[in-house]
N, C-alpha and C positions, 0 to 999 in steps of 0.2 A: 504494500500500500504506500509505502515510505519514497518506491521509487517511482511511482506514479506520479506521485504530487511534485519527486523532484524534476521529473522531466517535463511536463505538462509544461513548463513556461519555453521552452523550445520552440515555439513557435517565434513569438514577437523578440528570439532573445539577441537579435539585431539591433533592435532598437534601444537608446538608452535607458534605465529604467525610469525615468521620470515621462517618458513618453510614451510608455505601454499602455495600454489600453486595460483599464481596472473594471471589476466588475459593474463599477456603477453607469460607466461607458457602456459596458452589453447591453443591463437595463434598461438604457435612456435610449439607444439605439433600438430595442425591441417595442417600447414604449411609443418612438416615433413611426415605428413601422406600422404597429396595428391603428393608430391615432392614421395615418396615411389610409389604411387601407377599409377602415371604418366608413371616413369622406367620400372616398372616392365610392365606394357604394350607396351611401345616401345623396352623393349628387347625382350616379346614373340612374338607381333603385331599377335595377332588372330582373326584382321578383316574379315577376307576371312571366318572363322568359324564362327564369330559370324551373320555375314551376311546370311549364308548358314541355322543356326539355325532360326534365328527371323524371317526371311522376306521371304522365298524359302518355296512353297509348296509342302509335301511331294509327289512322284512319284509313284502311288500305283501299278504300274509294278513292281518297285523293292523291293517290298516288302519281300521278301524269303532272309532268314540269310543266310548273305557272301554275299550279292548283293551290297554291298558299296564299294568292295576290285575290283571288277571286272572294 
């Protein structure tokens, strides 16, 4: 377990240690991405679509191209 935790910093260990990237970085960077990706669904809101895609059985009437415009 001891050598786990000693090697894990191998990644950023380029960087000086004042410029690594600490946990509270990951957080605020995960923080900003769901905050992102929250927006961007309440400004398209493509529930009706995603609805229509996941859970609605295809209609094998309208099968024939241009039959979804109609």
């Amino acid at each position: 377990m001891a050598a786990a935790a000693a090697g894990s910093g191998g990644l950023f260990r380029f960087l000086r240690p004042g410029s690594r990237p600490q946990s509270t970085d990951v957080s605020a960077a995960l923080a900003w991405g769901v905050a992102a990706a929250t927006g961007g669904l309440w400004l398209i809101q493509p529930f009706d679509w995603l609805k229509k895609q996941l859970f609605e059985k295809p209609n094998p009437k309208n099968d024939k191209p241009g039959s979804e415009w109609n």
